[in-house]
C-alpha positions, 0 to 999 in steps of 0.5 A, a space after each residue: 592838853 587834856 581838861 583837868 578836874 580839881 577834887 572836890 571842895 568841902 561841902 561836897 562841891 566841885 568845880 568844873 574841870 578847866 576849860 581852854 576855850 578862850 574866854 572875850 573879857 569884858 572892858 567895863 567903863 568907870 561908873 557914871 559919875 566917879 570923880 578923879 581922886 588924888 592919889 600919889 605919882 611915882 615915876 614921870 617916865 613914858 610921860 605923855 603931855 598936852 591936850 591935843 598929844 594926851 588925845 591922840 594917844 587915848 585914840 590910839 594907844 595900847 600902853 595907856 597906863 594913867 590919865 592925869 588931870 590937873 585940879 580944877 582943870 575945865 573946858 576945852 577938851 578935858 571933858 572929852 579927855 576925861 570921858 574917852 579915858 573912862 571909856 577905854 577903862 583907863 585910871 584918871 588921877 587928879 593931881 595939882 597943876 605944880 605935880 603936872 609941872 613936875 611930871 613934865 619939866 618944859 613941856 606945856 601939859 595945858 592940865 593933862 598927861 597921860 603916862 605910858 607903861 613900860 610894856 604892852 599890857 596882856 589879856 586874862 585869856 592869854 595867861 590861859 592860852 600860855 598854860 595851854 600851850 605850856 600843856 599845864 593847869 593854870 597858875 596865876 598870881 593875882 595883885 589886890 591894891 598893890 601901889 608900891 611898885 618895887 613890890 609889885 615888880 618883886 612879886 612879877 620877878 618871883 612869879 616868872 622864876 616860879 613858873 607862873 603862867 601870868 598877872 593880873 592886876 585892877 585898873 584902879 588903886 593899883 600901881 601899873 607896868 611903870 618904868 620903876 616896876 618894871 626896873 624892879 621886876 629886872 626885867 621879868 615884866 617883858 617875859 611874864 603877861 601881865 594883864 589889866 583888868 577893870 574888875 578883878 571880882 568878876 574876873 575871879 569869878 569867870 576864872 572860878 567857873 574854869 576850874 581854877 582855884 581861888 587862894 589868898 595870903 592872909 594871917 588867918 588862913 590854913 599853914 602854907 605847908 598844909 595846902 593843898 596847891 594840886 590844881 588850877 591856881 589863882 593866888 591873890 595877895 593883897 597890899 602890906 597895909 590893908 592885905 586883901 579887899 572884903 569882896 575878894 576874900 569872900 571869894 577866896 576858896 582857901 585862905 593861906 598863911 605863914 605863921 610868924 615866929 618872931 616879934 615881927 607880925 607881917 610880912 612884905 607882900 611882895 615875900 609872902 606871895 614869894 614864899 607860897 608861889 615857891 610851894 605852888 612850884 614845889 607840889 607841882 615838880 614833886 619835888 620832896 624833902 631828902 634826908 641829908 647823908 652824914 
C-alpha cells in the first residue's frame, strides 16, 4: 500500500504522510513512588490468587490485566509483587482484605491476586500493520478513562462492525479485556486487536507523527456531519462523566460533536463514539444519501 498524504490542516501545517514501518512501543514503568489506589472491581473471573501463584504469573504471563493487593497488606513478598507489577506496567489496585475474600471464595489469596483478561492484549503497531495489510489508512478508536466495561465492550462490537482496524486503551484508570467486557463486545474483542498502552499522551503523539489524525467527541466540537474523516483516523472518546482528560484535548486536531435536540444533554460514550465511527465508514465507502423513488 502506497504512503497516503492527509491535506494540510489550518495554519498551513501538514503532517507527514503515514508511514508503515512498525513502530517498538515503549513500556514505561509506573512513576517511582505512586501509591496503589482503591478503585472498584468488576467481574471476579480469570482471577489468579496467592502470593507464590500471583508471582509466577507476573514471571510469565502475557494477559495480566490487574494486581490487587490487600490494604495494609506487607512483608513477604508483596513488596517484591508490587515492584514486578510496576515493572511490567501492569494496574495495581488496592482493595480490602474482605473484597480479596469476595474475589476469591475458598482460595487463600495471602493478600493478593492478579486478574487475567479474557484475551491477549495487541501491540499499537499491530493495529498498524493490520491497516497495511487491509491496503488502507489507519482507523483506530482510542478509550480515555473509560471504566464501565459494558460501554467499553459496546465501543469494541461497534468499532468491529465499523471497520476499525484496532483499540487502544491506558493501563490505568481504564476498565480492561474482562470477562464482562468482552461479554459485551459479543465477542467482538477476539477479532478486533485491542492494545494497552501505559501512555496514551505519547502514544498520541507518535501516532500523530505517522500521519494520523487525531479527533475527539466532545460537545463542543465542529457538527459531525461537517468533518472532514478522509484520512488516517484516531477518534478518541472519553468517559460519560468527565468526557475527554485535559492533555488529550489538547492534543486532538479536531474536536467533534453531536448536537442534542432534546431535553436530554449527553450521550452514552459507547453511542456517541457509534454514531461518528458510522460516519468514519460512510465517508470511506463513499457511501451518499439517495433520494427515495415515489
Amino acid at each position: 500500500m502506497k504512503p497516503f498524504a492527509k491535506s494540510p490542516r489550518r495554519g498551513g501545517d501538514s503532517r507527514p504522510s503515514y508511514n508503515h514501518k512498525r513502530n517498538a512501543q515503549r513500556n514505561d514503568h509506573f512513576p517511582a513512588g505512586e501509591r496503589v489506589r482503591e478503585e472498584r472491581t468488576e467481574g471476579f473471573d480469570n482471577l489468579i490468587a496467592g502470593r507464590n501463584a500471583v508471582m509466577e504469573t507476573l514471571k510469565n504471563g502475557s494477559r495480566i490485566d490487574t494486581v490487587y493487593i490487600a490494604r495494609g497488606a506487607t512483608g513477604g513478598s508483596i513488596g517484591k509483587i508490587v515492584a514486578m507489577a510496576r515493572e511490567g506496567g501492569y494496574p495495581v489496585k488496592e482493595v480490602s482484605s474482605e473484597k480479596l475474600d469476595e474475589m476469591s471464595p475458598g482460595v487463600p489469596h495471602q493478600g493478593v491476586a492478579v486478574s487475567l483478561s479474557a484475551v491477549e492484549y495487541a501491540q499499537v503497531e499491530d493495529i498498524l500493520a493490520r491497516a497495511a495489510q487491509a491496503g488502507h489508512i489507519p482507523f483506530i478508536i482510542i478509550a480515555d478513562e473509560v471504566e464501565d466495561p459494558h460501554n467499553l465492550g459496546a465501543l469494541i462490537r461497534t468499532a468491529e462492525t465499523a471497520g476499525a482496524d484496532g483499540v487502544i486503551i491506558p493501563k490505568r484508570r481504564n476498565v480492561g479485556l474482562t470477562p464482562a467486557v468482552f461479554k459485551t463486545s459479543a465477542g467482538a474483542a477476539a477479532h478486533l486487536p485491542v492494545a494497552r498502552v501505559a501512555n496514551l499522551a505519547s502514544t498520541v503523539d507518535e501516532l500523530k507523527q505517522q500521519g494520523i489524525w487525531v479527533y475527539g467527541a466532545d460537545m463542543d466540537g465542529q457538527n459531525w456531519c461537517q468533518t472532514d474523516f478522509s484520512g488516517g483516523v484516531a477518534l478518541i472518546v472519553g468517559s460519560e462523566g468527565k468526557g475527554i482528560s485535559r492533555l488529550l484535548r489538547e492534543k486532538c486536531d479536531v474536536m467533534v460533536s453531536l448536537p442534542m435536540q432534546g431535553e436530554i444533554t449527553s450521550l452514552n460514550a459507547s453511542v456517541a463514539g457509534g454514531i461518528i465511527m458510522y460516519e468514519v465508514a460512510r465517508q470511506r465507502l463513499g457511501i451518499a444519501a439517495v433520494q427515495p423513488k415515489k
